[in-house]
N, C-alpha and C positions, 0 to 999 in steps of 0.2 A: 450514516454519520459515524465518525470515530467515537469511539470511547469517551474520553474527556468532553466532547466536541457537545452535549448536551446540555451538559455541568454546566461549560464557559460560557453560554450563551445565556442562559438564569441567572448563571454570578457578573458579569463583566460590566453591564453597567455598575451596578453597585460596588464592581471592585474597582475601576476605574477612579471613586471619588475616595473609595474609602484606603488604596491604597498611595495616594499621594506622598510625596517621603520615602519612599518604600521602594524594591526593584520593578520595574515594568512588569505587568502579569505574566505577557509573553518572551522575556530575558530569560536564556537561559544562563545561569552561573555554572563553573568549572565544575565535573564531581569533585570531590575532595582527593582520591585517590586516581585519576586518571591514566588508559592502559599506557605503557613505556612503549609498547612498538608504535615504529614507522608508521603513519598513513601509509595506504598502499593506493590512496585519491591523491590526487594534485585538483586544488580550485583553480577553475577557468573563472568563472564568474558568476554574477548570482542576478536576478531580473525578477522585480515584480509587479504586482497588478493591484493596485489598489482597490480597499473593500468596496461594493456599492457601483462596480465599474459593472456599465450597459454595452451587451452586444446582441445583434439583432434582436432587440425588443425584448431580452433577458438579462437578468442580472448574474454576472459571473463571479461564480464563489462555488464554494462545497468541491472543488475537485480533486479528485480521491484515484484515480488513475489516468495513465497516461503510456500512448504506445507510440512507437513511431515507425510508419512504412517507407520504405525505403524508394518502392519504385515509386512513389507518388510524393515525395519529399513530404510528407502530410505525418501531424503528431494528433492522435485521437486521442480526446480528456470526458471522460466521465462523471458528472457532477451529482453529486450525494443530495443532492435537493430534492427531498420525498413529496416534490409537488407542489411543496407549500410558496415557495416565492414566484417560481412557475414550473410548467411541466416537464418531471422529470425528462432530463435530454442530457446531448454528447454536442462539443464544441471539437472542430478542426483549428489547426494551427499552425504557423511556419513558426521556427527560432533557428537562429543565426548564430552561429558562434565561428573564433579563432583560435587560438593557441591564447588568449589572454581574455578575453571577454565575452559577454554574452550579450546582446541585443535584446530588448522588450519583445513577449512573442506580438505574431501579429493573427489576430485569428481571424478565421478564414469559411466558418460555416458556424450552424447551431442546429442541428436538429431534434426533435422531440421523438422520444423513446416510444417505442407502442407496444400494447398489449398483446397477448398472442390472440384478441376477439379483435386488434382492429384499432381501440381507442386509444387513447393518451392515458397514462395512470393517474388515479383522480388523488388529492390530497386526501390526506387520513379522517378529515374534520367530513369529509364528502365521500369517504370510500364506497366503493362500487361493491355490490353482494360479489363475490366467487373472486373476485380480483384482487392482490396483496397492494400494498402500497409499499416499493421497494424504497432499499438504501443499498443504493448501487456504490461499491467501493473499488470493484479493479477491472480492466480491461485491456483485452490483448486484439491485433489483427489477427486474423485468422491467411490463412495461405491465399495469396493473390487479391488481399486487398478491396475484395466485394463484399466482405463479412464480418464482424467481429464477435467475440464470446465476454460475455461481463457478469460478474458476482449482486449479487444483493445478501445482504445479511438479515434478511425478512422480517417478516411484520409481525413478529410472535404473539401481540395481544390479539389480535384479530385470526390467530391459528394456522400463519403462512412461517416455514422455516424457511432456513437459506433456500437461496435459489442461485441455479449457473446456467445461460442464456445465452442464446445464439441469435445476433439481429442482423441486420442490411446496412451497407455505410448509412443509409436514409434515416435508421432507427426504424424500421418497420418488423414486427419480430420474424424468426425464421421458426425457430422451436426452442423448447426448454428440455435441458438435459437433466433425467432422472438419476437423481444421488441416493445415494446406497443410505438404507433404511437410520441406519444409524444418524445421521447427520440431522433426522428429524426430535428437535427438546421432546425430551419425556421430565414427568414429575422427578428431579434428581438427578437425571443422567443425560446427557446429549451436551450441543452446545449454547452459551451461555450469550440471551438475549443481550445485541450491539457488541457481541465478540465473536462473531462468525466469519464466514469467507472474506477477509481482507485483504487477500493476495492469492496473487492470479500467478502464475508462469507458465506460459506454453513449451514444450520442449523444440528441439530444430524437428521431428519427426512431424510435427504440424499436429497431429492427433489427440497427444498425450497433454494434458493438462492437470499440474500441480497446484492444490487447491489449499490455501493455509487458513487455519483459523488465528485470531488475533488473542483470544488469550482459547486457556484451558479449559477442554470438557469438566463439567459438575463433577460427574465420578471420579478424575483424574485428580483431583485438586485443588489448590487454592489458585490462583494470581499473584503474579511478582508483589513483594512489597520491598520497602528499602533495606529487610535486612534478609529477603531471600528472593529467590528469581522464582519460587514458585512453581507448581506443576509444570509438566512441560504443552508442547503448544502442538497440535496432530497437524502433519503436511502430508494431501493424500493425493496420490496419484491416479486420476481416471480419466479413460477412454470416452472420446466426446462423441464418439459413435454411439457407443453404448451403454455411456453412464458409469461401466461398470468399474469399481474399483481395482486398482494395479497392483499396488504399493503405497504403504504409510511407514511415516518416521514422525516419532518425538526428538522434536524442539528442544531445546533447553533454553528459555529469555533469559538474558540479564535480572538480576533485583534491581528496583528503581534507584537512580544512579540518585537520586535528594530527596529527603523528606517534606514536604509540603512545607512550607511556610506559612501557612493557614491555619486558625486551629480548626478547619470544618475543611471539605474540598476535598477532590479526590488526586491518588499518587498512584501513577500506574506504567509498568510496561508492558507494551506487546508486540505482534510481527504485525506491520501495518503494510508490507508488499514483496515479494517476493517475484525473484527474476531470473529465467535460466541463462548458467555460464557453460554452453556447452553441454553435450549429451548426459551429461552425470553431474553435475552444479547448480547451483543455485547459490545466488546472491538471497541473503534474508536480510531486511530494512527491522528495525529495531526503533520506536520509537518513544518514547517516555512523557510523560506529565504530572509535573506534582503541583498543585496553587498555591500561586504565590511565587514560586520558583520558575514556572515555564516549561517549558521544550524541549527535550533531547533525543538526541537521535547516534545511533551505531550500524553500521553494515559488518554483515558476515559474509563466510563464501564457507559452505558446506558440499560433502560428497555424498548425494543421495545413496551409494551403495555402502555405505555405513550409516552402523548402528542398526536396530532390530527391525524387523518386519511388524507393525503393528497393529496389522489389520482385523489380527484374530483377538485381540485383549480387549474384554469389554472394559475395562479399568487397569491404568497404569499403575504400576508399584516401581520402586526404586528395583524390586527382585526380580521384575518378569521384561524389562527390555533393556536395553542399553543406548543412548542418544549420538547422532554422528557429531564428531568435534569440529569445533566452529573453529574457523582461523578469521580473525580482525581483518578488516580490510580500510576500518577507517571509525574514531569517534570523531564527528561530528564539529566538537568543540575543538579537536587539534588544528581544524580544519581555518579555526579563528571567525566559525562562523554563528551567530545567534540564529538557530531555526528555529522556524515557525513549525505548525502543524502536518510535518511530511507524510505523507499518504503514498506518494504515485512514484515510480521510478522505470525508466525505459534506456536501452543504448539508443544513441545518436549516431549520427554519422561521424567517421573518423577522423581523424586531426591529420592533415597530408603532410607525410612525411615525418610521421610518431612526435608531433608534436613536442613537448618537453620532458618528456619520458625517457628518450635516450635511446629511442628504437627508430629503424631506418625505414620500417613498414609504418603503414597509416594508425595513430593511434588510439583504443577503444577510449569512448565519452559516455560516461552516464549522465542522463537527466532525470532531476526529482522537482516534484512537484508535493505544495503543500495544500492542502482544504482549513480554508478559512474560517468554517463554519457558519461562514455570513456576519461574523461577528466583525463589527466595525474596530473593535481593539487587537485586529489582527488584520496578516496581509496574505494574496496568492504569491507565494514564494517560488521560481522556477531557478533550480540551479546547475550547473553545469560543471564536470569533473572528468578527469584524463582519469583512466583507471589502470592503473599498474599492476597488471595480469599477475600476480605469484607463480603462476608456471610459463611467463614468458611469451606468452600467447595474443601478444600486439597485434593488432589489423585487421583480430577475425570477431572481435567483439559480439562475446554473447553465443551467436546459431551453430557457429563452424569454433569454437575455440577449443585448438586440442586439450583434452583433459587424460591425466596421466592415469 
């Protein structure tokens, strides 16, 4: 489950009656200072799902990622539900888009996630001796569409850290990929319980998986607040063969773009999914919450071979690395759009004939997805966006995009 997403769900009814007169919990208002460039998004259109909505014999909510395979037209969603409404699982789904709108998805399966003994994960109130009760937060297809690999941000009271996982389109598991020692919370140091792996990217090599935490390591630092972005955020590159660490780069988040309008509630940003652009990019999803104020959200596009190698620094200091520079790719709010809880983002299929971009190749669509948190004063939000390549790189959206 996200960050806020535990908060909202304690507070919401009570904020519900108590903020009447007041802005909607989940409204986001403008920052004050918003950035001058260009979107480098065009909105196609935005499609949701009402909270409490039933598919095969589950309630669909918590979805926290989202991938889509190409030869199978199929969009694979991930739902953060630790068991408790029912057993953790992955919903399939079509969505339909044009040059101007977006269609309700239609989904298309639900399967239940398993164990690597076999069973279903058991809720937390029932947990199984040796077995975690995850919070799955991102997932990718793995090459040829028989597999995928998904995050849990672990069960840290019960003694399970993140975990990265390899299952069967069925949900059946395959194996669990061993993360380098560090990633396991120590007293002070590691990462910081419901801030772990919340962003996935696979690279086009099919192997390499970039693994992002959503806020910062204990040693490293504080968390964004509204008057600083705060420690930076480790994005680590490992081999799903072998677990083994590649490459790391520190993050630099935003500060939270609003102060809470609450005087209790939490105000936070972090990277809640991360997406490869091409051998060397990454898209990084930005996403904020202050109570009271609501939702916001920003995309980046960074170049993994900038900025430091991180892998050797048990603790960051402003002295011992340097961050690669973010280039804006889109706030959120220019976009004229009130978001909800964005978690998941995946390329879509192309817009024939570059769509309103102004390219004569077919043109790249991101789709994001929000998790709900099951909270009935929010919605699953799916939205759809032409993406305006910075280096020009129309039609190859994402796997194949030349990067300079």
């Amino acid at each position: 489950m996200s960050a806020p997403g535990r908060a909202r769900r304690v507070l919401a009814q009570a904020l519900l009656l108590a903020m009447a007169g007041c802005a909607p919990l989940a409204t986001r208002l403008p920052p004050p200072q918003p950035p001058a460039q260009a979107p480098l998004l065009r909105l196609i259109g935005t499609a949701t799902v009402p909270p409490l909505t039933r598919y095969g014999g589950t309630t669909v909510g918590g979805l926290s990622g989202i991938d889509y395979n190409a030869a199978q037209d199929t969009y694979l969603l991930i739902s953060d539900d630790r068991s408790s409404h029912d057993p953790a699982r992955i919903y399939t789904a079509r969505l339909r888009y044009d040059a101007t709108a977006l269609a309700p998805p239609e989904f298309t399966g639900v399967h239940t996630l398993l164990h690597a003994g076999g069973r279903p994960y058991a809720p937390w109130l029932r947990a199984h001796p040796g077995m975690d009760v995850p919070d799955a937060e991102a997932v990718r297809w793995l090459p040829g569409g028989a597999q995928f690999v998904w995050t849990s941000e672990g069960d840290f009271s019960r003694g399970f850290g993140p975990q990265l996982r390899v299952s069967r389109a069925d949900g059946a598991a395959v194996r669990d990929v061993a993360l380098p020692a560090r990633f396991t919370p120590q007293a002070g140091s590691g990462p910081r319980s419901n801030g772990t792996l919340e962003g996935l990217a696979l690279a086009p090599d099919g192997r390499t998986a970039w693994l992002s935490m959503e806020l910062p390591w204990r040693q490293d630092g504080p968390p964004a607040t509204p008057a600083s972005g705060g420690a930076p955020v480790r994005i680590t590159a490992i081999d799903l063969v072998s677990g083994q660490a590649l490459r790391q780069i520190a993050y630099p988040p935003d500060a939270v773009p609003q102060a809470r309008r609450l005087p209790w509630g939490p105000q936070m940003n972090g990277v809640s999914e991360i997406l490869a652009d091409g051998a060397h990019h990454l898209l990084v999803l930005e996403r904020a919450y202050s109570a009271g104020a609501g939702f916001a959200a920003r995309l980046y596009r960074i170049d993994t071979r900038a900025g430091s190698d991180t892998l050797a620094l048990d603790a960051l200091t402003p002295a011992n690395h340097h961050s690669p520079p973010k280039t804006l790719v889109a706030d959120f709010a220019a976009l004229g759009l009130d978001v909800d809880n964005l978690e998941g983002m995946t390329w879509g299929p192309s817009l024939p004939g570059g769509g309103a971009g102004g390219s004569t190749a077919g043109s790249c669509v991101l789709v994001f997805v929000s998790d709900d948190n099951f909270n009935p004063a929010q919605v699953t939000q799916f939205i759809a966006a032409e993406y305006l390549d910075p280096q020009g790189g129309h039609g190859r959206c994402g796997t194949t995009a030349p990067s300079p």
